[in-house]
N, CA and C atoms as an extended XYZ file, in Angstrom:
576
Properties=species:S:1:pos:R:3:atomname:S:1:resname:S:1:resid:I:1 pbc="F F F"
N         0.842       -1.180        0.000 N   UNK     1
C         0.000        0.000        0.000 CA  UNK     1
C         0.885        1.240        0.000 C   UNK     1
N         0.563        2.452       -0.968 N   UNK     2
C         1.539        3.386       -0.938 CA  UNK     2
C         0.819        4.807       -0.471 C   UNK     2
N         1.496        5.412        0.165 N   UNK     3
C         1.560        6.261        1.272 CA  UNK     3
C         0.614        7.505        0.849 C   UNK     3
N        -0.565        8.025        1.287 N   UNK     4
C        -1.344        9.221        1.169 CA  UNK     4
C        -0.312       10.591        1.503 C   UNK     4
N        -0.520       11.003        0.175 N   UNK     5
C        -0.084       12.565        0.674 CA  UNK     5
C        -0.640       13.695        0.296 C   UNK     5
N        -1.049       14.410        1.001 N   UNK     6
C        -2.337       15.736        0.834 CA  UNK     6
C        -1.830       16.589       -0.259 C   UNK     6
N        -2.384       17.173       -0.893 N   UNK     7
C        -1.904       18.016       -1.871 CA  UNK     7
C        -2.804       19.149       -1.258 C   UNK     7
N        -2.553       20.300       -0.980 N   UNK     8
C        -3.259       21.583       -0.029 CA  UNK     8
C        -3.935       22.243       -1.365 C   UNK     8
N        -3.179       22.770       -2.761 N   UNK     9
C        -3.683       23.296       -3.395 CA  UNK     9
C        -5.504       22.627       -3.839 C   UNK     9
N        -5.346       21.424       -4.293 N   UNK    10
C        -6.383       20.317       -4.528 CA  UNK    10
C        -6.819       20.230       -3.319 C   UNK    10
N        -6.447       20.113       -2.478 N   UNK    11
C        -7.635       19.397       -1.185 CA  UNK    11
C        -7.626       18.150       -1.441 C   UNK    11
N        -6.688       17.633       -2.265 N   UNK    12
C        -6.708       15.588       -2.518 CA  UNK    12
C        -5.741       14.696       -1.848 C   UNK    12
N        -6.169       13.723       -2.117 N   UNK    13
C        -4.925       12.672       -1.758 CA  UNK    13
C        -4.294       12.156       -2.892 C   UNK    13
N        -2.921       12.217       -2.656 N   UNK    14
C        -2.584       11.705       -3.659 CA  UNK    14
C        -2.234        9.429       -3.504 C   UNK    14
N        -2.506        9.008       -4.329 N   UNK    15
C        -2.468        7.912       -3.860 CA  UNK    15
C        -1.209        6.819       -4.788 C   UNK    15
N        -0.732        7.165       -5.757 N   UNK    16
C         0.362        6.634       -6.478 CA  UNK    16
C         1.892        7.192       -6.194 C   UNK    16
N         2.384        6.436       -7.055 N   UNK    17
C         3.688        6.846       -7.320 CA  UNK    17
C         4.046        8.200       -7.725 C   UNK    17
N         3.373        8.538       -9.028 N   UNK    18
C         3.348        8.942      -10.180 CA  UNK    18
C         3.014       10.786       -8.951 C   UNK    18
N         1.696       10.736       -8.306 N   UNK    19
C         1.235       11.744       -7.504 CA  UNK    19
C         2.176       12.073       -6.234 C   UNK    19
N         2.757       10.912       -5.699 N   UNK    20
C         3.664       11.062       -4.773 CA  UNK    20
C         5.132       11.969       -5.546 C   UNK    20
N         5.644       11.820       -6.400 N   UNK    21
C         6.991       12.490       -7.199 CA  UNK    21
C         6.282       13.304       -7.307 C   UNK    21
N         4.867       14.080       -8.140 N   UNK    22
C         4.361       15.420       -7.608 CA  UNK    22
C         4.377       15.986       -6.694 C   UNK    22
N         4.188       15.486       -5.689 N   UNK    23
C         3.763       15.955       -4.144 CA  UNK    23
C         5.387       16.620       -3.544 C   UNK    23
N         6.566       15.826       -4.235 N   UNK    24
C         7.553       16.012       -3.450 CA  UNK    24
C         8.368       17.863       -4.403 C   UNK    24
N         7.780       17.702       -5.936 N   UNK    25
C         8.127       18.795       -6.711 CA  UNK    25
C         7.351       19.521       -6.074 C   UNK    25
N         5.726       19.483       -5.797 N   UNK    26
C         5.072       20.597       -4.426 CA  UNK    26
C         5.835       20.870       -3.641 C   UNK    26
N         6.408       20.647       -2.972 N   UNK    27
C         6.729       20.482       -1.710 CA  UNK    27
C         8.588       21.399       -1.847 C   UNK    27
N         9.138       21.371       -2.948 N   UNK    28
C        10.494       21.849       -3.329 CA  UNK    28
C         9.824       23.239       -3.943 C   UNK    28
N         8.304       23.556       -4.737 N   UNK    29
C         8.104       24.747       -5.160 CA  UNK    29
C         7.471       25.513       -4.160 C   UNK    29
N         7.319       25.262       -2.456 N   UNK    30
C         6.639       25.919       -1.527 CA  UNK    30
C         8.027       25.867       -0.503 C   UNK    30
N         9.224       25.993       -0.917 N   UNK    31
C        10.399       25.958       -0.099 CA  UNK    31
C        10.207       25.105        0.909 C   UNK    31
N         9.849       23.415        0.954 N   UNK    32
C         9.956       23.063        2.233 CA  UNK    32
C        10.835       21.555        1.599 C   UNK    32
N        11.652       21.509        2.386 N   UNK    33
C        12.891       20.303        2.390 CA  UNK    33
C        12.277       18.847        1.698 C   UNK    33
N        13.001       18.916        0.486 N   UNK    34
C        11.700       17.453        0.102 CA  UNK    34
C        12.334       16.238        0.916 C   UNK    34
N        13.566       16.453        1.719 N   UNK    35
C        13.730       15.066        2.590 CA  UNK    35
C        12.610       15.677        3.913 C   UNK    35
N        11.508       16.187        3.890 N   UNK    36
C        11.001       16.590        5.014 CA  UNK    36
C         9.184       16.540        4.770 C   UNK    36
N         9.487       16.198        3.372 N   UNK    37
C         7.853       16.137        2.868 CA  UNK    37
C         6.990       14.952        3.654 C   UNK    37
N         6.363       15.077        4.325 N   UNK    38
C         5.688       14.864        5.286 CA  UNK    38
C         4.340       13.842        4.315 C   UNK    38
N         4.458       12.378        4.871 N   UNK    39
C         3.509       11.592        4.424 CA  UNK    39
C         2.725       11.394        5.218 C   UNK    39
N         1.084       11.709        5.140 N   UNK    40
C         0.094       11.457        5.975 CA  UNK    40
C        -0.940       10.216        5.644 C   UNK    40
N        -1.148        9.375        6.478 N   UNK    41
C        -2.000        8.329        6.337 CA  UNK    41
C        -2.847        8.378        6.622 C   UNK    41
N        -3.774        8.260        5.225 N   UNK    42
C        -5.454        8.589        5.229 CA  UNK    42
C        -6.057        8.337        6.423 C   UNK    42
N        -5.796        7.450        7.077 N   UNK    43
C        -6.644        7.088        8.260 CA  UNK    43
C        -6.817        7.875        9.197 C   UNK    43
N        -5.652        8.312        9.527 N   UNK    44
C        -5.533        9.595       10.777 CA  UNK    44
C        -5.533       11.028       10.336 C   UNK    44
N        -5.850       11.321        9.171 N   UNK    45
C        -6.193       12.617        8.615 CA  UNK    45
C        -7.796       12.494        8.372 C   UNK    45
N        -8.318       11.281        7.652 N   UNK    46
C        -9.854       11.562        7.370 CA  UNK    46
C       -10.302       12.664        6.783 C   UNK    46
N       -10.033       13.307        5.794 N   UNK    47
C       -10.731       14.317        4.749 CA  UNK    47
C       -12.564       14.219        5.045 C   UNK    47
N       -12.687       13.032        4.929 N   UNK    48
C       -14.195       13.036        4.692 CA  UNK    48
C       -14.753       12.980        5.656 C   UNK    48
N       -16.131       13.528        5.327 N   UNK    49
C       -17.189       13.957        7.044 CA  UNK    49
C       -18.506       13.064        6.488 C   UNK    49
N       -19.218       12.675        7.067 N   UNK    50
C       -21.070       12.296        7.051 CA  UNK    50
C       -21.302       12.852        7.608 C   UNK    50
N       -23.000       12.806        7.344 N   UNK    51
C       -23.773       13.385        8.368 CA  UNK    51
C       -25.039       12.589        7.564 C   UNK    51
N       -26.026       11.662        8.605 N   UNK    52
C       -27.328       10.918        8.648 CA  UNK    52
C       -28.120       11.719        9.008 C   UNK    52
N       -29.507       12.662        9.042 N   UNK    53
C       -29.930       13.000        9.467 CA  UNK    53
C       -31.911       12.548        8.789 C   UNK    53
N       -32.633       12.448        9.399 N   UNK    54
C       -34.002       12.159        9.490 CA  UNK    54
C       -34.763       13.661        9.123 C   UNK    54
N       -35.847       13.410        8.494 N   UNK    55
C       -36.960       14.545        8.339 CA  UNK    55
C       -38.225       14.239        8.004 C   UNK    55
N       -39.447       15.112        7.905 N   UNK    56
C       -40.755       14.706        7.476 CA  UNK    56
C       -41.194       15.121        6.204 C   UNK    56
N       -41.724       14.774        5.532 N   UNK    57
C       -41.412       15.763        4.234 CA  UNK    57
C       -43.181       16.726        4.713 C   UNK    57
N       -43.102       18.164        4.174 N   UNK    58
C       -44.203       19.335        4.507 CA  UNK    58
C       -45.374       18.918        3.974 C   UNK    58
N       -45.528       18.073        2.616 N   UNK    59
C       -46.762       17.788        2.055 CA  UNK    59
C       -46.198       15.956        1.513 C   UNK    59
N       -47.558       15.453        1.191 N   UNK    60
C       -46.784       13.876        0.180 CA  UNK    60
C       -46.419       14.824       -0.781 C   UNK    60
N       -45.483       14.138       -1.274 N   UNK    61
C       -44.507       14.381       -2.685 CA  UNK    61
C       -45.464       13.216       -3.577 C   UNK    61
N       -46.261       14.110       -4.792 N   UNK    62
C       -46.587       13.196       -5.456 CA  UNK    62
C       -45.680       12.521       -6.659 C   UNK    62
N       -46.239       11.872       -7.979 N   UNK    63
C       -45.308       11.249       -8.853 CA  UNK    63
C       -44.754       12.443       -9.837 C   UNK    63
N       -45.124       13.891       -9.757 N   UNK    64
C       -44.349       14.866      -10.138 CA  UNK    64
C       -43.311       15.262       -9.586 C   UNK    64
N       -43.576       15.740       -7.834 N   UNK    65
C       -42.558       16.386       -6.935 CA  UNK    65
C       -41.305       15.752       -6.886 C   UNK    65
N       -41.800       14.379       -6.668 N   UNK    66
C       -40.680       13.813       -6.239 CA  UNK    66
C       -39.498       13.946       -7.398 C   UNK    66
N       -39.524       13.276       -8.349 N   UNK    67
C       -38.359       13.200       -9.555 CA  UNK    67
C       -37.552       14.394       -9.737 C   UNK    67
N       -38.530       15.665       -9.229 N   UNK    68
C       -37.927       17.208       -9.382 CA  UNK    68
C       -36.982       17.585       -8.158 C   UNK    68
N       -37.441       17.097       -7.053 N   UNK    69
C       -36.635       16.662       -5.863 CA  UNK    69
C       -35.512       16.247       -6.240 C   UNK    69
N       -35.428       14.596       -6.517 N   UNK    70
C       -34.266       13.835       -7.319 CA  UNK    70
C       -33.689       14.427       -8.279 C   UNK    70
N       -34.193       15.321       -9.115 N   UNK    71
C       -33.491       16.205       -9.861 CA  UNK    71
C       -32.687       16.829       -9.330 C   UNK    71
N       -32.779       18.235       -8.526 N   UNK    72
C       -32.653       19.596       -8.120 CA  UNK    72
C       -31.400       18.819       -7.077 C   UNK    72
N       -31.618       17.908       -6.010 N   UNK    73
C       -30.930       17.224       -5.571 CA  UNK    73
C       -29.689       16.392       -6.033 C   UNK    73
N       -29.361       15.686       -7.185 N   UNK    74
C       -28.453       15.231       -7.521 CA  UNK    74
C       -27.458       16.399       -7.860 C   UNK    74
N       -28.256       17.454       -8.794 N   UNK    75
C       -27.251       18.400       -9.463 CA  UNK    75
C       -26.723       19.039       -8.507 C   UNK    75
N       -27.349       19.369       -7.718 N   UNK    76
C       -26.208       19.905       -6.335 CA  UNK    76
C       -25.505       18.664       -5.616 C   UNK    76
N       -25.803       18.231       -5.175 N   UNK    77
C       -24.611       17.201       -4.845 CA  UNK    77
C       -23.632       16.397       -5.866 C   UNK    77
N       -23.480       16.458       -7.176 N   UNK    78
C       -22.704       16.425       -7.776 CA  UNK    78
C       -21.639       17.257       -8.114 C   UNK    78
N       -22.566       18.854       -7.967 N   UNK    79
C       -22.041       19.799       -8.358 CA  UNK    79
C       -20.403       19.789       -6.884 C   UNK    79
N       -20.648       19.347       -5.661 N   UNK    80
C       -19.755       19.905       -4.682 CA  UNK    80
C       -19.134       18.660       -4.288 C   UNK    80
N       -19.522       17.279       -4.880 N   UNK    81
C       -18.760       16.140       -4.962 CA  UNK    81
C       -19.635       15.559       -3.591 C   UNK    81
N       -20.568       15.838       -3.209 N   UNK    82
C       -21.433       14.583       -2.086 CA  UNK    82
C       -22.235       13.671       -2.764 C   UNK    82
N       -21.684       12.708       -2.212 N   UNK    83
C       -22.822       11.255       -2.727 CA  UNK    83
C       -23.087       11.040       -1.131 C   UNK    83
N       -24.190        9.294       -1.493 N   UNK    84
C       -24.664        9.190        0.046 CA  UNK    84
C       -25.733        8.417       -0.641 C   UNK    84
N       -26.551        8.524        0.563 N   UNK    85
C       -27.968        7.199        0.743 CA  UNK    85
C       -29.473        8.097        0.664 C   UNK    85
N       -30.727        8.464       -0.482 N   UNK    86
C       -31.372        9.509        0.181 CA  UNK    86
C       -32.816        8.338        0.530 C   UNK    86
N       -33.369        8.207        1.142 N   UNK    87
C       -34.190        7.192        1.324 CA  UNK    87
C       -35.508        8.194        1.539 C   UNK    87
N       -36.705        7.603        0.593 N   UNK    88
C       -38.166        8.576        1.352 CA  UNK    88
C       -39.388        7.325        1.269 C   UNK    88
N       -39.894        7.379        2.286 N   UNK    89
C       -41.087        6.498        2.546 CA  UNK    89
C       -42.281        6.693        2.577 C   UNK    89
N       -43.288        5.601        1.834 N   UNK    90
C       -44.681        5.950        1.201 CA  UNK    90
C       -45.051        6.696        2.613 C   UNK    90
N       -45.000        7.175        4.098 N   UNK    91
C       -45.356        8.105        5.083 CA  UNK    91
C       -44.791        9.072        5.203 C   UNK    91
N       -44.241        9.948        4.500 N   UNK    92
C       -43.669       11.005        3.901 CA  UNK    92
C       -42.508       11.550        5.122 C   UNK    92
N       -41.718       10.484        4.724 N   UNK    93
C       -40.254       10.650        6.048 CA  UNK    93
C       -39.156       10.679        4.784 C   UNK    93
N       -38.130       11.381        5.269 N   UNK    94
C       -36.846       11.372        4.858 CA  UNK    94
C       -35.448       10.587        5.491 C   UNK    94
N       -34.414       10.249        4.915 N   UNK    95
C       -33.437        9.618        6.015 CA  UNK    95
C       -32.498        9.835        4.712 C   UNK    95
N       -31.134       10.568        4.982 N   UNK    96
C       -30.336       10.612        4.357 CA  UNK    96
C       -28.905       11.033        4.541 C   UNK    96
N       -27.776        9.778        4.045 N   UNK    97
C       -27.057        9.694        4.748 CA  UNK    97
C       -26.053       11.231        3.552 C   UNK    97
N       -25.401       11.748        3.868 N   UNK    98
C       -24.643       12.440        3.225 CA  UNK    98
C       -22.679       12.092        3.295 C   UNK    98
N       -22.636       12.092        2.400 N   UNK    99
C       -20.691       11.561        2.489 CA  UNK    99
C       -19.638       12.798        1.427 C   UNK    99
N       -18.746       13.587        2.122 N   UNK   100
C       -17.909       14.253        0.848 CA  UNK   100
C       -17.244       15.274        1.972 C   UNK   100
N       -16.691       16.161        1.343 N   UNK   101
C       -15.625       17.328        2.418 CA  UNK   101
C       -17.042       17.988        3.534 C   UNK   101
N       -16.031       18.229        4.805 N   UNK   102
C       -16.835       18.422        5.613 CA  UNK   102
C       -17.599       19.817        5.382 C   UNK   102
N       -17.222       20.725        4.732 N   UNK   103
C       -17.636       22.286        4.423 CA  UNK   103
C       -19.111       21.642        3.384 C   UNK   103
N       -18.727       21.252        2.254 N   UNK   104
C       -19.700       20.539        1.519 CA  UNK   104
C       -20.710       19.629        2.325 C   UNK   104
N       -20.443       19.154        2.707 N   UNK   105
C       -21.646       18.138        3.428 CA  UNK   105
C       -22.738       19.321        4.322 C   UNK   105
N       -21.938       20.060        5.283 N   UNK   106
C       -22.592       21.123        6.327 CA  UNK   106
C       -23.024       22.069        5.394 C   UNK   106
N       -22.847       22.391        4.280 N   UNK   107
C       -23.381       23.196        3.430 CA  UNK   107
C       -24.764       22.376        2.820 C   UNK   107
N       -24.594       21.213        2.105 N   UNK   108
C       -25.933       20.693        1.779 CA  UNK   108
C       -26.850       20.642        3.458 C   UNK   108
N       -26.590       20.170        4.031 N   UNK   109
C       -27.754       19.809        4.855 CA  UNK   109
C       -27.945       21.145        5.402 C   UNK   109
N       -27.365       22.523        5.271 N   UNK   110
C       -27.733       23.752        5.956 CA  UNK   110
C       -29.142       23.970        4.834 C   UNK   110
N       -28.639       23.848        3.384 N   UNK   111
C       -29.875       23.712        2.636 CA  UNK   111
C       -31.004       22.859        2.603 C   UNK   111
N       -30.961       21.611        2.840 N   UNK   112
C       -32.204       20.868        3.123 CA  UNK   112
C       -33.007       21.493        4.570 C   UNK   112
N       -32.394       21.900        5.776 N   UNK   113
C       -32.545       22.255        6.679 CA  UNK   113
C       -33.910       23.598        6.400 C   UNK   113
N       -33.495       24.319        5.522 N   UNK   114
C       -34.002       25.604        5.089 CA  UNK   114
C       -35.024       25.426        4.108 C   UNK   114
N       -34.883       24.568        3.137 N   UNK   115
C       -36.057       23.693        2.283 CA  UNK   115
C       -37.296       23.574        3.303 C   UNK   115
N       -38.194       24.133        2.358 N   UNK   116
C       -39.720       24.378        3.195 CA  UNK   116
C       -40.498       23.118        2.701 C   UNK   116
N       -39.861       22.086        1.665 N   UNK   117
C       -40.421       21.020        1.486 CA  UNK   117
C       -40.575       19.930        2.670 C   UNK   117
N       -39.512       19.788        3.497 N   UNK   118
C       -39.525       19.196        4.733 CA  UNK   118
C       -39.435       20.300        5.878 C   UNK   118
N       -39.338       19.615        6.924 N   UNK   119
C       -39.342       19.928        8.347 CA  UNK   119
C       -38.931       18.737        9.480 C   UNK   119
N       -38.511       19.500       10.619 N   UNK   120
C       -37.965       18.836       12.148 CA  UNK   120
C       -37.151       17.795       11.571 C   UNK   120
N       -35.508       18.462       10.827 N   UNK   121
C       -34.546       17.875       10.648 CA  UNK   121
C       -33.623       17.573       11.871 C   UNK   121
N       -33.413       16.064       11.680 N   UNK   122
C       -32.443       15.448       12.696 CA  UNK   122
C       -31.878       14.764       12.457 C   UNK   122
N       -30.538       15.125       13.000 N   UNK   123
C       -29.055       14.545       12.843 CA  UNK   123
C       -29.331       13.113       13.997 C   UNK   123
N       -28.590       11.900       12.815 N   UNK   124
C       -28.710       10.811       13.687 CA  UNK   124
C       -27.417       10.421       14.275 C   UNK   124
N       -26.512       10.753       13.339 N   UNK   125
C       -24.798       10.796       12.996 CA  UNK   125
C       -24.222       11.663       12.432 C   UNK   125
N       -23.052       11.840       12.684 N   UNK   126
C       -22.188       12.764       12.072 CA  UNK   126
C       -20.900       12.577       12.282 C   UNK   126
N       -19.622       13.231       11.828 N   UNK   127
C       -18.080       12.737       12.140 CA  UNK   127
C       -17.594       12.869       10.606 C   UNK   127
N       -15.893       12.378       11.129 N   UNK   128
C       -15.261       12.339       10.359 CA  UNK   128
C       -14.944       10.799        9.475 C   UNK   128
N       -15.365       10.585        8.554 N   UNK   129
C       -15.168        9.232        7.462 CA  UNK   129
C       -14.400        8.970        6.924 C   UNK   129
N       -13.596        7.889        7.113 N   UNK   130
C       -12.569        7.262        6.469 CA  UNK   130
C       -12.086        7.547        5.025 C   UNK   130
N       -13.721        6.610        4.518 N   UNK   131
C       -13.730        6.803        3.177 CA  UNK   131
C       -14.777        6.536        2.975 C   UNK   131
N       -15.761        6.757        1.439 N   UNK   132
C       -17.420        6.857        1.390 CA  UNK   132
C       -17.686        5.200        1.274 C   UNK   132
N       -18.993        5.488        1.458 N   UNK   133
C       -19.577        3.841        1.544 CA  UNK   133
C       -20.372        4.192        0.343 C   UNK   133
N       -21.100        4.916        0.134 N   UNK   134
C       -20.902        4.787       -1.924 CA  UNK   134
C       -20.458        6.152       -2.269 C   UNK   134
N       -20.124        5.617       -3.642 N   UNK   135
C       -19.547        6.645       -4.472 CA  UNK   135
C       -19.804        7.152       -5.519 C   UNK   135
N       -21.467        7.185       -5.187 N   UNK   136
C       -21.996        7.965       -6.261 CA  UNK   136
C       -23.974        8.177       -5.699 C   UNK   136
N       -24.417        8.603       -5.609 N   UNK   137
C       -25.821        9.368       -5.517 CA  UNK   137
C       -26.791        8.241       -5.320 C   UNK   137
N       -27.239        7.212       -4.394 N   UNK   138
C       -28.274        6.393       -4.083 CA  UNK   138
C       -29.548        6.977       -3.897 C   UNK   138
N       -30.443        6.483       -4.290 N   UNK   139
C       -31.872        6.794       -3.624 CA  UNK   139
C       -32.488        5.166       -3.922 C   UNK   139
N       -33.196        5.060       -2.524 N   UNK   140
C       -33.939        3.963       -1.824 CA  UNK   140
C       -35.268        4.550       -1.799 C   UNK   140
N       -36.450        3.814       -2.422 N   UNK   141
C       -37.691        4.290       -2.627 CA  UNK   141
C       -38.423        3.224       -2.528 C   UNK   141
N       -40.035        2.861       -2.340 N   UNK   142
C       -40.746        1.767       -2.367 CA  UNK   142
C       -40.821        1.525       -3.741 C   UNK   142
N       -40.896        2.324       -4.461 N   UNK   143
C       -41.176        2.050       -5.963 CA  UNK   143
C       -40.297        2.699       -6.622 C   UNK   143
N       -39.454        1.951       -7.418 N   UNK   144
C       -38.185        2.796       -8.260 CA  UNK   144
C       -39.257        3.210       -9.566 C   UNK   144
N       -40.496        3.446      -10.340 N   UNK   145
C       -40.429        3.808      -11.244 CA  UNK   145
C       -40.769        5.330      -11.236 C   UNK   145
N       -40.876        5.877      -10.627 N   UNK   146
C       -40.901        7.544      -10.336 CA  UNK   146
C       -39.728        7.707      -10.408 C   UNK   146
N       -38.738        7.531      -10.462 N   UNK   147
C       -37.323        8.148      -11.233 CA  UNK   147
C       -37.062        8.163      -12.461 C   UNK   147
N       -37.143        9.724      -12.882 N   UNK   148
C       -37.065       10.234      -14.245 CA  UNK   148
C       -35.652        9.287      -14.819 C   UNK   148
N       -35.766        8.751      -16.345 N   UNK   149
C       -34.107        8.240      -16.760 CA  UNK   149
C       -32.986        9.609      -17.006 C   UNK   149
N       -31.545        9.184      -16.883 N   UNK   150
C       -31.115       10.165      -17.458 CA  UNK   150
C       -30.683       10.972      -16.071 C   UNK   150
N       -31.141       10.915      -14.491 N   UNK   151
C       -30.267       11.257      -13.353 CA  UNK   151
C       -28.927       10.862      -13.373 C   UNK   151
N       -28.299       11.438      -12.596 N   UNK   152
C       -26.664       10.448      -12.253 CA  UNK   152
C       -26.869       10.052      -10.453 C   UNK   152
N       -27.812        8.881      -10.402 N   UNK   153
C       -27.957        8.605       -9.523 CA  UNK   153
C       -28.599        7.042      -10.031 C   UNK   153
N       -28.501        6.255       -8.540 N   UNK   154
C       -29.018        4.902       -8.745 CA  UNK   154
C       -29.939        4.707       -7.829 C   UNK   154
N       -30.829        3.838       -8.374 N   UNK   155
C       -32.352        3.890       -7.295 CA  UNK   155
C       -32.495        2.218       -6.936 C   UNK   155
N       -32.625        2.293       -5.522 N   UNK   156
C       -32.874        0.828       -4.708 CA  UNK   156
C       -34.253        0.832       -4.556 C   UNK   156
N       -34.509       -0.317       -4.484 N   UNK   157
C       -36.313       -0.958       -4.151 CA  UNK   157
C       -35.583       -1.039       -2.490 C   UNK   157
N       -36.527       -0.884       -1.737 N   UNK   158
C       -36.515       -0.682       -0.140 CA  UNK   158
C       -36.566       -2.590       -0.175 C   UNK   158
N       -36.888       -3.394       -0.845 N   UNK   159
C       -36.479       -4.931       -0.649 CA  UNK   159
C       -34.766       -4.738       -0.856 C   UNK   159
N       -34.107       -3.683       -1.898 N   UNK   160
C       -32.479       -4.441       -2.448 CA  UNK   160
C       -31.802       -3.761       -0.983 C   UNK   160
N       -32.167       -3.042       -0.286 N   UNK   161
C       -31.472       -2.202        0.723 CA  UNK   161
C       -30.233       -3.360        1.248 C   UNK   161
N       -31.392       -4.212        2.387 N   UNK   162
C       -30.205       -5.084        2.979 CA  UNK   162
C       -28.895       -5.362        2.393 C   UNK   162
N       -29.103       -6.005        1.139 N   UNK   163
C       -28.006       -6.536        0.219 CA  UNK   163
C       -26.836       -5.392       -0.131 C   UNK   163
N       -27.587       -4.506       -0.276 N   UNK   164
C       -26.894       -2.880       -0.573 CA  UNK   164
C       -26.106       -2.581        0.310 C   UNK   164
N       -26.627       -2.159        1.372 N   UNK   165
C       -25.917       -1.881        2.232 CA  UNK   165
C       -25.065       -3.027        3.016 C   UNK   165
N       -24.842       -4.088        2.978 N   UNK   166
C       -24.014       -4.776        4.034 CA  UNK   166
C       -22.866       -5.311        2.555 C   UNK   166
N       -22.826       -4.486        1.509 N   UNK   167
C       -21.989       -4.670        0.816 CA  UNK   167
C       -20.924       -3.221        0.774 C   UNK   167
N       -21.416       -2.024        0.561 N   UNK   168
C       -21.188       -0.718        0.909 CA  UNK   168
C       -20.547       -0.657        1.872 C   UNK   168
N       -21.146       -0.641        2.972 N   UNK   169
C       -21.061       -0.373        4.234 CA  UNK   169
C       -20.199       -1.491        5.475 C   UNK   169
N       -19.865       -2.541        5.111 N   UNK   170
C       -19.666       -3.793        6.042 CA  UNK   170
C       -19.072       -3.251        7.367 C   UNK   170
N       -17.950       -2.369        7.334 N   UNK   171
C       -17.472       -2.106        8.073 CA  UNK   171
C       -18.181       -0.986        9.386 C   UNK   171
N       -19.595       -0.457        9.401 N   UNK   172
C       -20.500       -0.038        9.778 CA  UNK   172
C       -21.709       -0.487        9.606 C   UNK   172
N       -21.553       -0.559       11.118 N   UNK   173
C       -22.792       -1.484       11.288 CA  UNK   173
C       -23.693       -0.750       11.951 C   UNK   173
N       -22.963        0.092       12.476 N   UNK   174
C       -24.267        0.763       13.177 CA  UNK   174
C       -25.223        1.834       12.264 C   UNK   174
N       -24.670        2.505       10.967 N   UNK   175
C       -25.091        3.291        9.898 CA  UNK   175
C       -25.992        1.898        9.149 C   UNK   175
N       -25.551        0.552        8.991 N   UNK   176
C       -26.491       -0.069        8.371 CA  UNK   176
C       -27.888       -0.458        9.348 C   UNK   176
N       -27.644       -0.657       10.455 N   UNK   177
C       -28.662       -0.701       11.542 CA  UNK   177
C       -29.695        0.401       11.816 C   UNK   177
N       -29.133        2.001       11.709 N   UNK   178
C       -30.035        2.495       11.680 CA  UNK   178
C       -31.103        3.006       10.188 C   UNK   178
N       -30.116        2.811        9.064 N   UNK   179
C       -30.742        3.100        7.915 CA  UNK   179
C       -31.962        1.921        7.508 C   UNK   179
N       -31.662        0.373        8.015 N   UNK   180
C       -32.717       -0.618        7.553 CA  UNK   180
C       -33.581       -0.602        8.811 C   UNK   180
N       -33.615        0.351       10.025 N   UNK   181
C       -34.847        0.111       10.736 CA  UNK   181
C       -35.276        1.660       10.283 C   UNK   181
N       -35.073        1.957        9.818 N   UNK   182
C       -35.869        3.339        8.880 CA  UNK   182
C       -36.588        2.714        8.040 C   UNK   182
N       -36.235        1.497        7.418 N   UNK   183
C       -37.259        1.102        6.540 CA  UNK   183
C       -37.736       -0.090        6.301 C   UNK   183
N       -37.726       -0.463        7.793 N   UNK   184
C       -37.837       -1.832        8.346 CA  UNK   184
C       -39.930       -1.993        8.662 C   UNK   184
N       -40.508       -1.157        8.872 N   UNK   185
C       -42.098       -1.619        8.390 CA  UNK   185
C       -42.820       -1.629        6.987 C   UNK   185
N       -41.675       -1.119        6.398 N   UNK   186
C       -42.071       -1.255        4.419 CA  UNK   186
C       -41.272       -2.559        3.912 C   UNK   186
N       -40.387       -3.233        5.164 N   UNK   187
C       -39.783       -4.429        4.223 CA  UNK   187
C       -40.747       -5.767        4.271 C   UNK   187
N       -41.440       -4.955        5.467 N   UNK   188
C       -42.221       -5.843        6.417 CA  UNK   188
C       -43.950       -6.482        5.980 C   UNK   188
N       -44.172       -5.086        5.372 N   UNK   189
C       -45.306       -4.650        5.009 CA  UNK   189
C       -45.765       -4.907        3.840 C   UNK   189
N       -46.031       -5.772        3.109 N   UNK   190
C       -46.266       -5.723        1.559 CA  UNK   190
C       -47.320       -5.081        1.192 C   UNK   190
N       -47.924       -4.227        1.711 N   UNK   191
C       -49.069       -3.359        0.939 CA  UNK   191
C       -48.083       -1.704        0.628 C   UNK   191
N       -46.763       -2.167        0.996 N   UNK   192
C       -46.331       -1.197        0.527 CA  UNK   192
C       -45.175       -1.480       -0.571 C   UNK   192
């Protein structure tokens, strides 16, 4: 395994060879000793933040709202690099996990927070993340066909969750524990 080293201009890690001999020409064009270039291991730096938080949505989202939601929603979280889990249930609840730089993450959920579509947002989790448990835009729904084609996002049936997540996620268990009892009376429930 070869050695993480931050690049400050990027805000990245660099993770090769190829980025590491960059890192050290950084490091000779900011006057600092390249026998002194300083290798940090992802683990104990953690770049990345979550944040899980719960909501109600203000009205049902019918088979219009919603997709425009999923719309308006992906393009901003693509736009600032957050992916994550957004889950909404035929009782008009929200649960969504958010994953990407910590400024970005506290910035989306300051906006959902302020969104008059929901209300009585709550944080279930939060911290600093290793690394994402997906890496790219989920939504978990009872019925995947209300997702317009043509999002950059992928849509779970509230049956594929389990499988989903204890593949994603293995190493958290407690983020998979609380996300499948969020939607643990619709797995339950077949009239939904």
């Amino acid at each position: 395994m070869y050695p993480f080293v931050y690049n400050p201009p990027t805000g990245r890690y660099a993770t090769c060879l190829r980025q590491v001999s960059n890192a050290q020409r950084f490091a000779s064009q900011y006057n600092i000793c390249s026998s002194c270039v300083v290798y940090l291991i992802f683990t104990s730096v953690m770049p990345l933040y979550h944040l899980l938080y719960q909501s109600y949505a203000s009205e049902e989202f019918t088979g219009r709202e919603l997709p425009t939601l999923l719309r308006q929603s992906s393009l901003v979280n693509q736009a600032v690099e957050v992916t994550g889990l957004l889950l909404y249930t035929p009782d008009g609840r929200f649960a969504q996990l958010l994953e990407g730089r910590k400024q970005h993450v506290l910035e989306v959920y300051e906006r959902i927070v302020r969104d008059s579509r929901n209300h009585t947002c709550e944080v279930l989790m939060e911290g600093p993340w290793s690394k994402r448990s997906f890496s790219y835009w989920c939504v978990g729904l009872s019925d995947c066909a209300v997702v317009p084609e043509g999002l950059p996002l992928t849509c779970v049936n509230f049956r594929q969750l389990p499988d989903l997540l204890t593949k994603v996620a293995p190493t958290r268990p407690m983020l998979v524990h609380r996300l499948l009892s969020f939607v643990e009376p619709f797995l339950t429930n077949p009239t939904y």
